[in-house]
Structure formats: structure tokens, C-alpha cells
N, C-alpha and C positions, 0 to 999 in steps of 0.2 A: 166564677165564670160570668155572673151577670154583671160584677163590679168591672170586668175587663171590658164586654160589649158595651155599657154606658160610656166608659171612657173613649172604645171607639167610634162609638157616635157623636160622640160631643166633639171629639178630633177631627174627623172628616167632616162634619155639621162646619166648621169654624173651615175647613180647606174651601169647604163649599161658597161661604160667605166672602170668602177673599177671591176665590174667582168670579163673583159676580158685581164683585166688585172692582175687580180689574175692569170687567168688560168694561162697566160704568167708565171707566177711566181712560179707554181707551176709544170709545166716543168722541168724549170730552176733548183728548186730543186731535182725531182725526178732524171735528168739528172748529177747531181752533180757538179754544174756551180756553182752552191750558197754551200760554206761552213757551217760550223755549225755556226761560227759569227755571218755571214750574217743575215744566217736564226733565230737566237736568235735575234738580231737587229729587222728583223722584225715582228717578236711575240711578242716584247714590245712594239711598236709601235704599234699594232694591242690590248694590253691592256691597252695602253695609251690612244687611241683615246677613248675607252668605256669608262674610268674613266673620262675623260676630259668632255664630252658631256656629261653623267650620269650628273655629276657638272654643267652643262652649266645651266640646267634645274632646279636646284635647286637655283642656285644662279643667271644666268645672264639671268632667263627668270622669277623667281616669285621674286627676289631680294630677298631671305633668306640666310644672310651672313652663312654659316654652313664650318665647320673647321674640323670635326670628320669625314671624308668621309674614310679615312681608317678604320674606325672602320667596316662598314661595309665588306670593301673587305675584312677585315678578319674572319668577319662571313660566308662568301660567300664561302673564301678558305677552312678554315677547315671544315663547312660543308660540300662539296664538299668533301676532302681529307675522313671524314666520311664512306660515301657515298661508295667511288671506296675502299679504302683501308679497311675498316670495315668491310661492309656489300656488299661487292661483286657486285654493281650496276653497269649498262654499265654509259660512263661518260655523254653520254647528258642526263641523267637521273640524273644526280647528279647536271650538271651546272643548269636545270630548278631549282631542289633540293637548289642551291646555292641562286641562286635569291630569289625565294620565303621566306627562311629565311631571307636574307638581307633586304625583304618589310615588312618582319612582324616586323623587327626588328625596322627599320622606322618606322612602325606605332605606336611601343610604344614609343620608342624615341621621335616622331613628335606632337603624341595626347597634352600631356604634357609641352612640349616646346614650340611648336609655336607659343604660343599667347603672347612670347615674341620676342625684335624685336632687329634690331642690336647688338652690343656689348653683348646684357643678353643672343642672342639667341648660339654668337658664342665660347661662354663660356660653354653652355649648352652641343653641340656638340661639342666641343674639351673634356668635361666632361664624354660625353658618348665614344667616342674614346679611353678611360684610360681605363675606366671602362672594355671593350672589352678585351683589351689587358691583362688589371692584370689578367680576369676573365681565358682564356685561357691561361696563364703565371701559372696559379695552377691548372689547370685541367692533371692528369695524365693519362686522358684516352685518352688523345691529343699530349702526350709527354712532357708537360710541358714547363719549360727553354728550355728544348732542342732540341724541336720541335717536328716536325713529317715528318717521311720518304713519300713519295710520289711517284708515277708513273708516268713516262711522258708519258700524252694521249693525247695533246695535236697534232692537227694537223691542216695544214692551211687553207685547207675547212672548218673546224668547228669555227676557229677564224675567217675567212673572211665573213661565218652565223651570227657568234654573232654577230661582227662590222657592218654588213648592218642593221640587225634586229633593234641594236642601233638607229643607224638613223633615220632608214623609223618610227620607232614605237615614239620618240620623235619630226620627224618634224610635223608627224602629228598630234599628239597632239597640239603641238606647233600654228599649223592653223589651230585647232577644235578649240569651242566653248572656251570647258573649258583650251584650249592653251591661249584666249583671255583676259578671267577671270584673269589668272595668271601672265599675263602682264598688266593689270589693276593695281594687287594689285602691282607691282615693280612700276609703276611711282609714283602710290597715294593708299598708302591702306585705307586711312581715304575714300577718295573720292569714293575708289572702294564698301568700306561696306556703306557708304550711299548710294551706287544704287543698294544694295541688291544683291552684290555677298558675299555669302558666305566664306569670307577670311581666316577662320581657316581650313574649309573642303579642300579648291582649295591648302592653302599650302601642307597640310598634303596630298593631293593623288599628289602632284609633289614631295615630300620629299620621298613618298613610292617608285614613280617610278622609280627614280632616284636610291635609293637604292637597287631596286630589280637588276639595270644593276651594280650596283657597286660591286652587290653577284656575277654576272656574271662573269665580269673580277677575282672578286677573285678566281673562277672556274677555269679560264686558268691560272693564275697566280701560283697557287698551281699546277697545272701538267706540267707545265713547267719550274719549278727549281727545281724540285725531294724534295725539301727538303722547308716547312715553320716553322716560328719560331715567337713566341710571337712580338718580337724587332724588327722583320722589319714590323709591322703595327704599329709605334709608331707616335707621334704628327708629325713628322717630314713627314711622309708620306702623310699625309691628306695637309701640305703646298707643297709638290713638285704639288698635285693634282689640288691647289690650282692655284699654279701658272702657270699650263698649259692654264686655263679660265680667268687670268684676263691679262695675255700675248696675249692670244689669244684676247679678245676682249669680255667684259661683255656684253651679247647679242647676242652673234655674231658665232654658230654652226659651219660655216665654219673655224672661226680664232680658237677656243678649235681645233678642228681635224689639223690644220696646226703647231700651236705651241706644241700640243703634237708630231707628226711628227720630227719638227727640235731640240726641247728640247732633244730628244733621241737619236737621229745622235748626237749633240752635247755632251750628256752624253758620251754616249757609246766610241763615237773615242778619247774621253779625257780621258777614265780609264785609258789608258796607260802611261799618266802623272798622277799619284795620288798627287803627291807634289803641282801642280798647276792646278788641275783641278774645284778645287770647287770657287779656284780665279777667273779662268778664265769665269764660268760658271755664277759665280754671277756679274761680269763686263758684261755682257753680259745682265744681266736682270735691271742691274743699268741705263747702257744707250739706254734701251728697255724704262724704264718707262720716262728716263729724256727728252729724243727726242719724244715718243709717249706715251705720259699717257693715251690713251685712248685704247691701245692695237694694235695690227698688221691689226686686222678689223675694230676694233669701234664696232658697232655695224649691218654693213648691212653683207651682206651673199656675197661669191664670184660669184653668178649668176647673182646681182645686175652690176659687172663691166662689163660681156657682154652683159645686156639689155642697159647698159649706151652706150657702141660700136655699140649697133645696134640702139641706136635711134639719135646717132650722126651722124651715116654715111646716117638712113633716112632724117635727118635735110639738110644736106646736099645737097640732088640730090634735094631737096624741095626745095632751095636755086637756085640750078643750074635750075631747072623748070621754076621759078618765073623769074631771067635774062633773061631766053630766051622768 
């Protein structure tokens, strides 16, 4: 029980510190300290960490290899884009609007699939990923090929909401019941469905959740570049997403949110070399995986290296007690 409440504290301590840290930041921009760069840097970063953790939970917390995870944020954006541009909606009516289609979209996606596993499953989802895109690639009430124009409503109060919401509403999952179930079925699903977890239902409501934050992101993602288009939710999307969670560390909520983070700095300040920037970025991930195949975290959380500092330094004076 005490080990749970320190953990709680140390979790909300760390929520705490990222909100006053926002505020800090949104200062900074209102004062005009932070450019539009900057501040674009940090809105993708801020729809990076959603997608990446979104992913974490599907993949490096129930182990369902899924590859199609653009497909959703592209259900999420032009829903969303719908929504404000269509039908005249305010936009957090539109991002819930976003999500919700993204989970429903999961659920039909997820019912039918899941009960296939590795390779069949991530063929499935890279399958429905297509499927998304061609579908809004011939919709002309979407724009078609040539997209659709967009508003930017995006602001960083409401991206700094989404990004906590993210969190808090996955770690806890993650440490409820059915968080446990779902790690169950990653070490052993055979072992998990002989002790009578329900392995087809626990994937499918992690596959929905997951997708409803990926509808999310696509929410801000669509009002913050004015303009979406069929081609930028392609295969290739669902692998940069990809490789935010397994750089980060399968399992590992803090390394998704860190390696989304440095993936984006790293992007971003390399546009300015186009010629070498996709060399440099994949050298990057080459001797990412050859030095640390197991990712930036592995698998524990970054609160585990200061309960490790603080039972070191109690070991310690425990140490210095006993000589005297």
C-alpha cells in the first residue's frame, strides 16, 4: 500500500511539474519569446507524445504488433476537420467527435482481427490503414487527392489537456485490473486464456482505446497545418509511429513520451538539410537499435531511476549505521 501511494506521488508530482511548465511556456509564447518554429516544434511534439503512448498500449502493453495506426489518425483528422469546417462545431467538440469515431473504428477493425496474432495480425492493420486512406482519397466531400482546407484552432492549453488526459487515462488503465489482464496476455496469451482472462475482449478494449487517443491527435494534427490530405496518413506514417514505441522501449510509457520528444527535435532541426536528413535520421535509429535493442528504457518507467536513488542512498546511511 505505501509502495502504491509513493508511486502516486511521484506520478502526479511529475503531472504537476509538466503543468507548470506549460504555463511557463505559454507565456513565453504569448510574450513572443517562442517563434512560430518553435512553437510548431512544440505542437508536434505534443501530437507525437499522444500517438506514441496511444501505440505504447497497444503494442508494448497487450503485445498486439498493429502497423495501421495512421489509419486511425486519419479518421480522427477528417472527422474532426468535418466537424469545425462542415458543420460549424466549437473544436473540443469535434476532438471528443475525433476520438470516438477512431474507437469505433477500432472496434470494427479489432472485433474481426484480433484473434489473429503476430505477422497475420500486422498485415491486418497495415490492411486497414490502406483501406482508410484510399477510402478518403475518393471521398469528394473531403476534398479528395487534394485534401481539405482546415482552421488552425489549435492551441496549447488544449494540446497540453489532450497530452495529460493521455497519460493519466492510460497509466491507469495500465495499473487497473484490466491493465493487468492485458499484460498477461503480452507475456503469455496461451497461459493468460487458461486462467480465464478473456483475451479477445482485453485486446479489443486496449485496440479501441488506443484508437480513440489516436482520433485525438488526428484532431490536433488536422488544425494545425491548415491543410490534410489522403498521402500524409500513408503506411509510412503508421512506421514513424511505430518507431517512436519501439525506440522508446516496448513496455516502457516514459521511453514512447522521450523518444517521441527527441525523434522531433531531431526531425524538425534536420529539414533544413533535405539531402541528408533521412541518412542521418536513420543512422540514428541503426545504432539506436545495434547498441540498445531493447530501446532507450527497456521496459521500466523513468520514476523506477529515482526510487532506485533513493533506496541506494537509504542502503547507504543503513551501511554507515551498522559500522558504527
Amino acid at each position: 500500500m505505501a509502495k502504491t501511494l509513493k508511486n502516486a506521488k511521484g506520478f502526479w508530482g511529475t503531472i504537476v511539474i509538466v503543468i507548470v511548465l506549460s504555463v511557463v511556456i505559454q507565456f513565453l509564447i504569448n510574450g513572443g519569446t517562442l517563434n512560430s518554429f518553435y512553437v510548431n516544434t512544440l505542437f508536434s511534439i505534443g501530437i507525437n507524445i499522444i500517438l506514441a503512448v496511444s501505440l505504447h498500449l497497444i503494442i508494448g502493453i497487450t503485445g498486439q504488433f498493429s502497423i495501421g495506426h495512421a489509419g486511425f489518425l486519419a479518421v480522427g483528422a477528417y472527422v474532426s476537420a468535418i466537424f469545425t469546417m462542415k458543420l460549424a462545431m466549437p473544436f473540443p467538440v469535434a476532438i471528443v467527435a475525433a476520438g470516438l469515431a477512431a474507437a469505433v473504428a477500432g472496434l470494427i477493425i479489432g472485433i474481426p482481427t484480433l484473434r489473429l496474432r503476430g505477422d497475420y495480425l500486422a498485415i491486418a492493420t497495415l490492411g486497414f490503414g490502406e483501406i482508410v486512406r484510399i477510402a478518403f482519397l475518393n471521398i469528394d466531400y473531403v476534398g479528395g487527392a487534394s485534401g481539405m482546407t482546415v482552421s488552425h484552432l489549435i492551441t496549447w492549453p488544449i494540446l497540453v489537456a489532450c497530452v495529460i488526459i493521455t497519460i493519466v487515462v492510460i497509466v491507469n488503465f495500465t495499473n487497473s485490473t484490466h491493465g493487468r489482464a492485458c499484460l498477461a496476455i503480452r507475456e503469455n496469451e496461451i497461459a493468460a486464456d487458461a486462467m480465464g482472462i478473456n483475451t479477445t475482449f482485453y485486446k479489443v478494449m486496449a485496440f479501441a482505446i488506443g484508437a480513440f487517443f489516436a482520433g485525438v491527435a488526428g484532431a490536433l494534427h488536422a488544425h494545425n497545418f491548415y491543410i490534410i490530405q489522403p498521402v500524409n496518413f500513408g503506411f509510412l506514417k503508421s512506421f514513424d509511429i511505430l518507431i517512436l514505441v519501439v525506440l522508446g522501449g516496448l513496455g516502457s510509457m516514459s521511453g514512447s513520451v522521450i523518444a517521441a520528444i527527441l525523434l522531433t527535435i531531431i526531425s524538425t532541426f534536420l529539414s533544413s538539410y533535405p539531402e541528408v536528413r533521412m541518412v542521418i535520421y536513420s543512422l540514428v535509429l541503426i545504432v539506436m537499435m545495434l547498441f540498445r535493442p531493447q530501446g532507450l528504457m527497456g521496459t521500466k518507467e523513468i520514476t523506477a531511476f529515482f526510487k532506485a536513488g533513493r533506496t541506494a542512498k537509504g542502503g547507504m546511511q543503513d551501511d554507515k549505521h551498522t559500522v558504527a
